[in-house]
N, C-alpha and C positions, 0 to 999 in steps of 0.2 A: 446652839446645838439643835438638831435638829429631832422629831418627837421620836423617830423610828432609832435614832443616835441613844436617846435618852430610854429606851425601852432597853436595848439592847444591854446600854450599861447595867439597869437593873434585872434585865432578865426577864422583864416582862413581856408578856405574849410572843415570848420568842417559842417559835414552832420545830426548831432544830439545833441540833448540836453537831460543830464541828469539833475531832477530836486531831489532833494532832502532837508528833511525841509526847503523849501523855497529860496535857494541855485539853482541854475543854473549852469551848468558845461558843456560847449562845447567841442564836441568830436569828433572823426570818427568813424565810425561804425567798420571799418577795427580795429583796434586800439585794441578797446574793445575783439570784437571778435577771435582774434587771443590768448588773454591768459585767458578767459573763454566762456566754452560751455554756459552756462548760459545768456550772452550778445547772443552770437549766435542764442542760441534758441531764447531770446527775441525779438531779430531784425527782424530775418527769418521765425519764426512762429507763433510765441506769439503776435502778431501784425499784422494789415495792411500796403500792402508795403508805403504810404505813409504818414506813423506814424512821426512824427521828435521829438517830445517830451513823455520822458518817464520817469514818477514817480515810485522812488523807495522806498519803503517803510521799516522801521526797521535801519535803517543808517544814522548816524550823519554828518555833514558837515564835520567835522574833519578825521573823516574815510575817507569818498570819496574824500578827497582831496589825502589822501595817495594810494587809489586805483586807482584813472585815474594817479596819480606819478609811482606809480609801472609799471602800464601798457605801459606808454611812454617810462619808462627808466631802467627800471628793476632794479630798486633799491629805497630801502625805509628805512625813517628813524624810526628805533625801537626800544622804549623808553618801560620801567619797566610801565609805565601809559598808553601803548596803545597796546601793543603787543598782551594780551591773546584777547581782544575784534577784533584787525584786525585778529586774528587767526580764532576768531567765524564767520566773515564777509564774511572772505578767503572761507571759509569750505561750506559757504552755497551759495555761486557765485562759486564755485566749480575753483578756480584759484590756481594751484597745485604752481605755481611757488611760490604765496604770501603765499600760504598756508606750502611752506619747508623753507621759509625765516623767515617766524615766529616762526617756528617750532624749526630753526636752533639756534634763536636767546633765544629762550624760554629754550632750552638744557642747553648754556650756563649760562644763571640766575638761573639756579636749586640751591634751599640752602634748608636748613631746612625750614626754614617756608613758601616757595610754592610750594614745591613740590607734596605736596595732592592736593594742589588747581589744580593744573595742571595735575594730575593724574586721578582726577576725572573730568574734565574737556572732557578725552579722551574716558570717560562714554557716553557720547552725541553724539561727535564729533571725526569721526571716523579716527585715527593718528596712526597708529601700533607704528613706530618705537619714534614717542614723548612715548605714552604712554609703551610704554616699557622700554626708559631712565629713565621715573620720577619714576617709578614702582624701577626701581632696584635702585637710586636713596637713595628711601625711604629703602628698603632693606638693603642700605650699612651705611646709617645715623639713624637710627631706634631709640635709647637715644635722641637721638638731638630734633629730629622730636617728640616724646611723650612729650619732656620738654619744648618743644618754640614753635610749630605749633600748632595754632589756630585751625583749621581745622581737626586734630585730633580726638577732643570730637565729632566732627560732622559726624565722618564714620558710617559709616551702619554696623550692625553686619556681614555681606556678605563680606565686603568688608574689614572688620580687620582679621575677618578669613583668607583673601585671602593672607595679607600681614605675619602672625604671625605663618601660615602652612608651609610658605617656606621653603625649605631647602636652598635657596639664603640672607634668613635673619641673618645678621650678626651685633651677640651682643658680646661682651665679657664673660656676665655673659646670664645663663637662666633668672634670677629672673628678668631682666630688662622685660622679656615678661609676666613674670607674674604680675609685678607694674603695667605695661600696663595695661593691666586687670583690673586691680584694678580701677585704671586712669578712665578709658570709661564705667563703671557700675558705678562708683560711681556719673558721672556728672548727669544721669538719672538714676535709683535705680529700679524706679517703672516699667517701660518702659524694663531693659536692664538684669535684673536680669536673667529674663529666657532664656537668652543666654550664661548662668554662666558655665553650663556643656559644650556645645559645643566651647567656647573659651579654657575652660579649656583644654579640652582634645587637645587641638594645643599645649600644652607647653609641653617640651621636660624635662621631669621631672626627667629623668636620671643621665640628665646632672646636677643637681643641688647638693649640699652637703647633707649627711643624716642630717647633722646639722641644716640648712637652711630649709630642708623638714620640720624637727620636730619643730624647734622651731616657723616658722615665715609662712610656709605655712599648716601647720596644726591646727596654732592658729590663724587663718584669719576667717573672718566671711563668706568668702567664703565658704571654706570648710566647717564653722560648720554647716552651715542653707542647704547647699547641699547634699544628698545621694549620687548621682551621681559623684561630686567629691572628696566625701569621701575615694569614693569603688577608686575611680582612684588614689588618694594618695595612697591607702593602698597598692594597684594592682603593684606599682612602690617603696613602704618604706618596703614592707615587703619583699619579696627577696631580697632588698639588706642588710637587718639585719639580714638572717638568710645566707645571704653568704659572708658574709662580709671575710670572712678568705680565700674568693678566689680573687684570680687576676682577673679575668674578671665577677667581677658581673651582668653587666650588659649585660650580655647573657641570662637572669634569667628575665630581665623584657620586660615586652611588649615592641614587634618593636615599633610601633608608638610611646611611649614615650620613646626611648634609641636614636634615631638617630642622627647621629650630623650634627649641621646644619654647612653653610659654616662657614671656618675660616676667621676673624677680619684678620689676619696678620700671613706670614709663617717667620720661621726662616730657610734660607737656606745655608747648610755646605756645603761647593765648594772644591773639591780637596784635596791634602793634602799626607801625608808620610804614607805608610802602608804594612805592611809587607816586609818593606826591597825595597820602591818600590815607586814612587808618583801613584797616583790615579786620572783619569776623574771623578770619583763617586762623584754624586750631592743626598742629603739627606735633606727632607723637612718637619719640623718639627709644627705641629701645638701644641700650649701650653693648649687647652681647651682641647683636648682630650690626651696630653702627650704620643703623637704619631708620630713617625718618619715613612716617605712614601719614598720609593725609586721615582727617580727622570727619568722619561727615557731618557729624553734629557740630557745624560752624556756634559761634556764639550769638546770640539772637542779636543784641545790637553791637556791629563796628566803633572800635574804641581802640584811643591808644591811649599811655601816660596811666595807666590803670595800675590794678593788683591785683592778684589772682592766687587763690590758698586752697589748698585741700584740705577739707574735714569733714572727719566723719562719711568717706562715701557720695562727695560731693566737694566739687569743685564750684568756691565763690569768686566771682568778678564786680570789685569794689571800684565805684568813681569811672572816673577817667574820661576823654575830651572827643568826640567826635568830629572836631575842624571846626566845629558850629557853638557846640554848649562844652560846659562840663557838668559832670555828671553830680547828681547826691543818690543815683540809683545803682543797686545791688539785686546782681544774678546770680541764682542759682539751678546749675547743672549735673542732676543725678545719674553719675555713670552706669547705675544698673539700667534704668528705663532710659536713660539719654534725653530725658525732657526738662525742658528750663521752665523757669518758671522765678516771678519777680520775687522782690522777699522786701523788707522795709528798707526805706531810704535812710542812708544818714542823716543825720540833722542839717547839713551844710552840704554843699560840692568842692567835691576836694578833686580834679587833676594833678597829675605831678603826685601821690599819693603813693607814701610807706604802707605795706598792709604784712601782720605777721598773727599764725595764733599762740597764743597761749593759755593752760589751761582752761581749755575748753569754751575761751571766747577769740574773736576776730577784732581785730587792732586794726583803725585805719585813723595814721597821722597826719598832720603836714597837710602839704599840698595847695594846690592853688584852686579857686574859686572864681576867677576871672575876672577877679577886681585886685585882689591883694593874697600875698605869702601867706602860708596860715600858721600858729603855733599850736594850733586845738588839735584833739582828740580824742578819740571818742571808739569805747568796742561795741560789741554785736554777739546778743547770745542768742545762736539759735536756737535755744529748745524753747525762749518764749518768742523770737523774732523783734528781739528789742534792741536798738543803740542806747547807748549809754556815754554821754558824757563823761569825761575823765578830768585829769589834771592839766594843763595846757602842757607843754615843754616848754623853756627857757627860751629858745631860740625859733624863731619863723624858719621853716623848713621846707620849699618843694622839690621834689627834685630830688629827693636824699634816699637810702632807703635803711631798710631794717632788718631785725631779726629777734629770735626768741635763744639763751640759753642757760640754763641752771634756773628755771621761772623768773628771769627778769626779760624786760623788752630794750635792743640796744637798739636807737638812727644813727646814724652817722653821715656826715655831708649836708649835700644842697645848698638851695640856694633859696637867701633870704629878700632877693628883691634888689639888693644892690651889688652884694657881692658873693663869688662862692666858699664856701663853707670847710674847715679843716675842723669843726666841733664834732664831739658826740655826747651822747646824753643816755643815762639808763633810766627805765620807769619801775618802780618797785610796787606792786598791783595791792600788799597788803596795809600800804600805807598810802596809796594814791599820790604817789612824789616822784616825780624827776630828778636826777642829779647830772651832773654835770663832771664828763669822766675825760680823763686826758686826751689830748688833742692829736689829731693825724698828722703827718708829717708831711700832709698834702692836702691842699684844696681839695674837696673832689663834689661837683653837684654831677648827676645823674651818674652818680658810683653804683657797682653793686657788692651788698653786703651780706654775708652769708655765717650761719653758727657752724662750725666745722670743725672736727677734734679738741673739744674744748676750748675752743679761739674764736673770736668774733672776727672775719676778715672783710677787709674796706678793697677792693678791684676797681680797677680801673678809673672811669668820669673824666671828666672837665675841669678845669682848676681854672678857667676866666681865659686862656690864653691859648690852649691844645689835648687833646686828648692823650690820655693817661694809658699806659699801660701798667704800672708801678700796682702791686699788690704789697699790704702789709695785714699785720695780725696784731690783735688785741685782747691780752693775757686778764683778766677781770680779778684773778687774785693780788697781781703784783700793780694793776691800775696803769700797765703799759704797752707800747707799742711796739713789734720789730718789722724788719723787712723781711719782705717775702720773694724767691725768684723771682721777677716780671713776666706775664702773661706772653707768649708770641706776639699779639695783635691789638695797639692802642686800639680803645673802644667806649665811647659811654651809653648809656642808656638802654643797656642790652636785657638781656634775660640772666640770673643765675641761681643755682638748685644744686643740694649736694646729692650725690645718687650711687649706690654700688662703693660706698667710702672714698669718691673723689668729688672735687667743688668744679661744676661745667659751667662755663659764661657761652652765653647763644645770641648770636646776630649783636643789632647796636650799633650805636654811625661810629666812623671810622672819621668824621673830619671831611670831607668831601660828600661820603654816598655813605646810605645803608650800604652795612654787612650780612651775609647767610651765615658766615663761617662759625666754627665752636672749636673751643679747646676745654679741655679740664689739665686740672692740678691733682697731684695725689703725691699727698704730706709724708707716704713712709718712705717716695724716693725724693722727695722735693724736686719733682718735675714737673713741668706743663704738657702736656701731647697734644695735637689738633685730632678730629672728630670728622666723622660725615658733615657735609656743609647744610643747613636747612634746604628744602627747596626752593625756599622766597625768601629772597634778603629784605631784614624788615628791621626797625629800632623802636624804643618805645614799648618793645610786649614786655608779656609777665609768663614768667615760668615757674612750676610746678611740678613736684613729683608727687605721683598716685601709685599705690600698689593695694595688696591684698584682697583686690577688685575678685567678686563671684565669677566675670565676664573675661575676663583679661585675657580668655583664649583667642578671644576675636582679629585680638594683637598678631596672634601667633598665625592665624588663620591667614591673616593678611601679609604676614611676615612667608611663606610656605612657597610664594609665588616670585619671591626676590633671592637676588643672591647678595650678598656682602660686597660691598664695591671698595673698604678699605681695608687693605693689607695690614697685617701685625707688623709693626718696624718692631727694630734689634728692642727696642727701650720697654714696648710694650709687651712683648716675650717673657723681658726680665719680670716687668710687675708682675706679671699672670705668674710666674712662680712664686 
């Protein structure tokens, strides 16, 4: 405690008194003045010098007791019940210190449901960098926030325009911006109606299915009692019905309603075999506009047979074989700054290398070292940038790969050096043990393995003889196997990543030649669909999904200049409802 702290408590050589609802609070003038102009002015202007008591009005006992606390000790306790109110207090005693500590702490509690409250809050009370977290915030939770936040139905037509124009607002689907809509006219009718056109024309009508357009936005009572967003549906259904037999129709409709807004979540293809050759080439895929963006922050060193995880805000590239060596070296690629930068070596070189995280560390199994299969393994925490040795697994593994779900680690596959692999195996991290879990109903070495609606699923690989299309699923309560429809396109050693609630397999030798191509699965219709193809057919990468990036408009920036080159078939219509 500090001596000016310890005066205060007793009262000693305190030169002034604050008086508040009937409350008394002995102080130094010194004290006060030093973290707000406001004390200052009052003491030294706003009074006679031989003032000692001074009422302040608007302020509860409970506040001022946290303010002459802040003021002694620069620290204060801040509780979900008193934060946004010391924030109004902070703001108008002009106390920048209380006023970034509230601020700091008010960041941290951002959820759906106060986020508005706090965003309009910085309507008033002037916060740039608050009011631009809770702003994007909303932007990045925008479903969440229309379905549970109260405060909501209470925006201002100004002010939903302001969230719903974004190009930083990130939905999955367009139609969630038009529900919205719906949502906020419908609570006031009388009042909100005539704001019908000018919200309307915020929604990015392009983006939505001609299916979707005809059935469900053209039979809304929006549209029907509207002219103005009649002519706007039609301005955006009718070139794409009379162009529907081109690849980019939506070069055909108005900019304003074709653009795309930022993406939810990229799928990123890291490296990889191509042309007789591994590749630095990083390919960034957003699934709403089924568009692949070159990447310019290639990966410092050309690798294939690698691993590649996102965490934390950074994207790590574990092992893997340059034509030449294999790797015991680990990159890391910070998507805000975009700079790389080495991080510790594994203990060994592992190519052919499972990498998956969990709880908060990095997992790299398996793999080949360029003498022999490995069964070692070993994670990686980066908050001290340390490997760590683990349990071995039962079986020598490269070639296989992994996954994380319920806090355990499943592999599955590969190859042991002599033959390929129908085992899998789970690691259980509190006890450091491997077990060894029912068998696939296939060979598969360079399978890929993905945690996907509660199921571990084993895709595609190699079984010693042909590539695989065959996908099955692995139940971890019942300890079994089923089948799964088969993939369109045998493939091993490819990329796969679940993204937007479907599992996407990208490029991967086909048996003759690398592939570019990509399909996903999506379990609530049990179907496979094909994808934008990569622009480099490559096998051997590692893919990744990244989201809730600060940056991720850069996507969209890039995205602004392309149009859509794959049409909705009948099947994809149906999912998108």
């Amino acid at each position: 405690m500090s001596l000016h702290n310890k005066l205060c408590m007793r009262q000693q050589l305190c030169d002034t008194v604050i008086r508040v609802d009937g409350s008394e609070f002995y102080v130094h003038k010194v004290v006060l003045c030093k973290c707000s102009p406001y004390f200052r002015a009052l003491f030294s202007h706003w009074s006679a010098p031989d003032c000692v008591t001074f009422d302040i009005p608007g302020v509860s006992t409970s506040l001022m007791c946290l303010i002459v606390e802040f003021a002694y000790t620069g620290n204060v306790l801040l509780t979900g019940q008193n934060a946004l109110d010391l924030f109004v207090v902070a703001d108008r005693y002009n106390m920048t210190g209380l006023l970034q500590a509230c601020s700091d702490y008010l960041e941290k509690q951002l959820n759906p449901q106060n986020c508005l409250s706090i965003w309009m809050l910085t309507d008033t009370f002037y916060h740039p960098e608050l009011r631009e977290k809770s702003e994007l915030y909303t932007l990045s939770h925008f479903k969440e926030v229309v379905d549970t936040c109260a405060d909501f139905l209470q925006l201002s037509a100004q002010q939903l325009v302001q969230i719903i124009e974004s190009d930083l607002l990130i939905v999955k689907q367009e139609k969630t911006v038009f529900k919205a809509i719906l949502k906020w006219i419908a609570h006031a009718p009388k009042e909100r109606k005539t704001y019908s056109s000018l919200l309307f024309s915020k929604i990015r009508l392009a983006w939505m299915s001609p299916k979707y357009l005809i059935e469900h936005v053209n039979e809304s009572e929006l549209v029907k009692t509207n002219p103005e967003c009649r002519a706007m549906l039609f301005q955006t259904l009718n070139p794409i019905l009379d162009h529907m037999s081109r690849t980019s129709y939506r070069s055909f409709v108005c900019p304003s309603l074709a653009i795309p807004r930022v993406p939810p979540a990229l799928l990123l293809a890291i490296g990889g075999w191509t042309d007789g050759s591994p590749t630095s080439l990083i390919e960034a895929y957003d699934a709403r506009s089924d568009r692949w963006i070159d990447v310019a922050y290639t990966t410092e060193t050309i690798r294939a047979y690698h691993g590649a995880v996102f965490f934390n805000g950074s994207i790590y590239c574990v092992g893997g074989f340059d034509s030449i060596e294999q790797f015991s070296a680990v990159h890391r690629l910070d998507l805000t700054s975009h700079n790389w930068e080495e991080v510790s070596p594994m203990h060994v070189s592992r190519c052919f290398v499972s990498v998956t995280v969990m709880n908060d560390y990095i997992y790299a199994l398996g793999g080949y070292n360029g003498q022999e299969r490995l069964n070692t393994a070993e994670r990686y925490d980066p908050k001290c940038n340390q490997w760590t040795i683990i349990s071995s697994m039962h079986e020598q593994r490269s070639d296989a790969s992994c996954a994380t779900l319920h806090s355990r680690v499943y592999i599955c596959g590969g190859f042991n050096g002599i033959q390929c692999l129908s085992t899998a195996e789970c690691y259980n991290p509190d006890e450091d043990q491997w077990t060894l879990i029912a068998n696939m109903s296939s060979r598969r070495s360079g399978v890929g393995v993905a945690a996907y609606a509660d199921y571990i699923f084993a895709v595609g690989g190699f079984d010693g003889v042909s590539r695989l299309n065959t996908t099955e699923a692995y139940n971890p309560s019942t300890n079994t196997w089923c089948s799964v429809p088969s993939m369109p396109t045998a493939r091993s050693n490819f990329g796969i990543s679940v993204m937007n609630d479907s599992l996407f397999v990208v490029g991967g030798f086909g048996g003759i030649t690398t592939i570019p191509n990509v399909e996903f699965y999506d379990i609530k219709t049990n179907m496979w669909l094909s994808a934008n193809d990569m622009k480099t057919s490559r096998s051997a990468l590692s893919c990744c999904v990244v989201n809730g990036l600060s940056n991720m408009a850069i996507y969209a920036a890039a995205l602004k200049s392309m149009q859509r080159q794959h049409l909705p078939t009948e099947e994809e219509d149906e999912m998108e409802q």
